[in-house]
N, C-alpha and C positions, 0 to 999 in steps of 0.2 A: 504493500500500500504506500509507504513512506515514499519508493523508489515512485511509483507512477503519479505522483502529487511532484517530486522534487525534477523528476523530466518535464514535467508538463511546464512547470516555473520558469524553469531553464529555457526553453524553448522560447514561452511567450514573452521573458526579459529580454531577450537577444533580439526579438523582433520587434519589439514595441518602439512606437518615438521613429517613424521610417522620415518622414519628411514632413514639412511646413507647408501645410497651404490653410484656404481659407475657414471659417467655422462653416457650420451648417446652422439652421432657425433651430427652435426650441420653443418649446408651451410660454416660457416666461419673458419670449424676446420682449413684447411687447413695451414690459417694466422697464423703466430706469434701475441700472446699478450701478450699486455702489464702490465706487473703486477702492482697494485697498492695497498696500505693500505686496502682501502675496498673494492677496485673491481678489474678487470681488463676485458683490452679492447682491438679487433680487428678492425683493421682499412684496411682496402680494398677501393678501387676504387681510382677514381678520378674526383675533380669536385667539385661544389658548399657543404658544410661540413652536414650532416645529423647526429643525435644520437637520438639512440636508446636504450629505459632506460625496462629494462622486469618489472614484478611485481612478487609479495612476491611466493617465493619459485619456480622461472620459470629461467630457464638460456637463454642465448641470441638466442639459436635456439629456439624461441619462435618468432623470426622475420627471419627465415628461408624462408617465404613464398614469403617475398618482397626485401629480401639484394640482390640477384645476380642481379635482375633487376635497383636497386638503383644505385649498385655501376656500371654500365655502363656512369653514368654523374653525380655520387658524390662519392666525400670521406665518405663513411659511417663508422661510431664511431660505434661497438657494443659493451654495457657494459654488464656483468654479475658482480652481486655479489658477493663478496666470501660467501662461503659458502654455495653455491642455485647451482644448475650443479655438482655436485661431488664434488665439489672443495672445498681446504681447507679454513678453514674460518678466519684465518687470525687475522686482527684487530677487525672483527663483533663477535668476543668472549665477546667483554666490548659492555657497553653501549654506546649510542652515535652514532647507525650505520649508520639513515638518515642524520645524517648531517654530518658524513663522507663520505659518498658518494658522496651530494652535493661540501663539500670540493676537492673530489679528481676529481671531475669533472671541478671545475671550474678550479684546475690543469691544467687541461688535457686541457683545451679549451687555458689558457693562453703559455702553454708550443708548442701544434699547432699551434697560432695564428685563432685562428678559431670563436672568437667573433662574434656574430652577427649567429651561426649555427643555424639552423632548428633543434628543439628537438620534440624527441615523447616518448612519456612515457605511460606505460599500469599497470592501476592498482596503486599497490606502485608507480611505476615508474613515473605514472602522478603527484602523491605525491611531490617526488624528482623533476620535472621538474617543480614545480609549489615552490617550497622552492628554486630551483636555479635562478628563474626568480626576486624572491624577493630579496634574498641577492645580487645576482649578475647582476642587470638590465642590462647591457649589453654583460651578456654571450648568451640569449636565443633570436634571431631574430624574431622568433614564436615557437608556441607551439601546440602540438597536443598532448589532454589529449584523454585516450582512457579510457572508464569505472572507473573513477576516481572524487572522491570528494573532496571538501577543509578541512572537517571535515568528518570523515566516521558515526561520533556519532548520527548525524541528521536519518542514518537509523534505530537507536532504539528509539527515537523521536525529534521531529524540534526542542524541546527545550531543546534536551543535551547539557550539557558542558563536558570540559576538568574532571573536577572533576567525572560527574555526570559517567562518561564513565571507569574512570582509574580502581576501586575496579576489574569490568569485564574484562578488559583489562590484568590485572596484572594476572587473576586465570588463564585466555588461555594461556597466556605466559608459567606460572609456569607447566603447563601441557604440553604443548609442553614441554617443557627444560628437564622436568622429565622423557620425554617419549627417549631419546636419548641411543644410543645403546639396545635398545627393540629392539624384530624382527617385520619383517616388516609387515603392513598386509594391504593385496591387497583388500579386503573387504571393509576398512576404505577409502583406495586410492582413489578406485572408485566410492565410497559414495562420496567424496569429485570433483571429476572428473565430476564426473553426472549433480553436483550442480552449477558448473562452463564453462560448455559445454555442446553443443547442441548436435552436429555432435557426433555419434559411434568413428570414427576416429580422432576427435579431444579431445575426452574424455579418449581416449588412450594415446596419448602425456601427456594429464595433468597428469594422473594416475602415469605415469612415473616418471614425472615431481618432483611430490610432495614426493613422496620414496626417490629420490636421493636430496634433500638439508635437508640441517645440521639442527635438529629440534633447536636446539640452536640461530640458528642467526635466523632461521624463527620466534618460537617465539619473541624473544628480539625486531625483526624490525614488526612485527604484532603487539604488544605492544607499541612502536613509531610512528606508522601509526595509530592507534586510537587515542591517545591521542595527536595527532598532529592538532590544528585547525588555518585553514589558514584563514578563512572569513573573520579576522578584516583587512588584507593585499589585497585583491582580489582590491577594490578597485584602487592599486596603481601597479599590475601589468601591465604593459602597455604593452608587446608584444602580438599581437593577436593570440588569443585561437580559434582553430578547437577542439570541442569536438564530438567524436566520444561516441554514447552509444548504448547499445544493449537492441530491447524490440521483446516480441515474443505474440503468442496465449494464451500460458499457464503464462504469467504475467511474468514479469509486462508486460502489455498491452502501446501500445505507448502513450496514452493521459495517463499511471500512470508514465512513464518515461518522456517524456517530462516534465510535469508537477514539476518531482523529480531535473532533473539535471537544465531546466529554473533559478526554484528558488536558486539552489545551486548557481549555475554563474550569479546572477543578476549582485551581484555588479562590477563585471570585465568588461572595459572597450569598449572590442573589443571579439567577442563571436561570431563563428561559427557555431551551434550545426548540426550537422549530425548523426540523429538517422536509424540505420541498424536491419532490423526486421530477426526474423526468426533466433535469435541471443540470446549467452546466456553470460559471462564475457570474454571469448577469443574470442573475435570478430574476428579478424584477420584469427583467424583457423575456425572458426565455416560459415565464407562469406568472402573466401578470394579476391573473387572478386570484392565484394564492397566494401572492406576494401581498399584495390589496389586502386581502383577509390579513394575512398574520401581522400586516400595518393596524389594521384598524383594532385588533386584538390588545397591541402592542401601547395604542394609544387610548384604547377605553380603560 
């Protein structure tokens, strides 16, 4: 199980961050956002506060599927990256990017007034939501980790460390970064889309997806997201975790996913796990319907 989670990683690092071009629309174009250092952020509705964190190289229409319905009886937070969506990449040029983002978030919560918001994060995102919870124990009410781990290193073996992970980490980076103003190729894309999505149709957004963010800040926050291990903190997280994961026919199979995320989140206090089959890392687009359920589950 370890080995066909730690290939698949492998793969989709190497290929992610192909080339720079434009964004595509999204449910929330519409809004003014908010620019910030590392990210910026649409904010629509109104109502109990919701955010919405994407993961590495996805922009906020990646939550396209559930914002128009949220925002009918919440303020929904949509953040995008800089540098992931088209968008210029800003301060995610330097090093430092997750915990800028956590910074610019806890911004944004204290400049709202919005302490205590419902966060969901997919991927990196869960990352992010899980480093904001920590520094900031009272920015995050609850948390909904979607396909995210506290250490992503545990998928090339349980007994990686920070060290043991960094040498691999550093070469994906370094290849992403070099690969920046290369043309683009739709080949790698959807090599990369395939491995990340179930759905024909949901593996076209990814494909998208992955073209248009900046391979520079991809790499740089793919290389921060490995070498990020939250396990010795889980313990001390205290707002309760819904974790959403996705297992299918073709593997990981649900008692290898269970099995993977259980032991990831032993030590965190309060643990929801809601496993969604038929599913591959964009849960959300691959079962938008039971993703929708175990949202609104999550948020009742």
């Amino acid at each position: 199980m370890i080995r066909y989670f730690g290939l698949r990683l492998a793969a989709v690092a190497m290929t992610l961050g192909l080339s720079f071009h434009p964004a595509a629309g999204h449910a929330a174009a519409s809004a003014p956002a908010t620019q910030m250092a590392h990210l910026s952020v649409v904010a629509i509705g109104k109502g109990a506060p919701i955010i919405l964190i994407p993961g590495l190289s996805s922009p906020r229409a990646v939550w396209d599927g559930v914002v128009p319905e949220l925002a009918r009886a919440h303020r929904v937070y949509v953040v995008q990256v800089n540098g992931f969506g088209g968008d210029a990449a800003g301060a995610n040029l330097s090093p430092g990017i997750l915990d800028g983002v956590v910074d610019d978030l806890h911004g944004l919560i204290a400049k709202e007034k919005i302490a205590g918001a419902a966060v969901v994060g997919h991927s990196m995102g869960g990352l992010v939501a899980l480093m904001l919870a920590k520094a900031h124990p009272d920015d995050a009410g609850r948390l909904m980790i979607v396909d995210s781990l506290p250490f992503i290193g545990t998928l090339f073996s349980p007994a990686a460390t920070v060290a043991m992970v960094e040498p691999r980490a550093r070469a994906m980076r370094d290849a992403q970064v070099a690969s920046y103003g290369q043309p683009a190729s739709d080949a790698l894309a959807q090599a990369t889309a395939d491995r990340l999505a179930a759905k024909p149709e949901s593996r076209a957004l990814v494909a998208a997806w992955v073209k248009a963010a900046d391979p520079r800040v991809s790499g740089q926050a793919m290389y921060e997201d490995m070498t990020t291990d939250l396990r010795p903190a889980m313990k001390t997280i205290v707002a309760p975790i819904t974790l959403v994961y996705p297992w299918s026919a073709s593997g990981p199979t649900k008692s290898q996913a269970d099995a993977l995320y259980r032991a990831a989140y032993a030590d965190a206090p309060h643990v929801t796990f809601v496993a969604v089959g038929d599913s591959a890392h964009f849960v959300m687009l691959d079962q938008p319907a039971l993703f929708r359920q175990a949202l609104d589950a999550f948020l009742d």
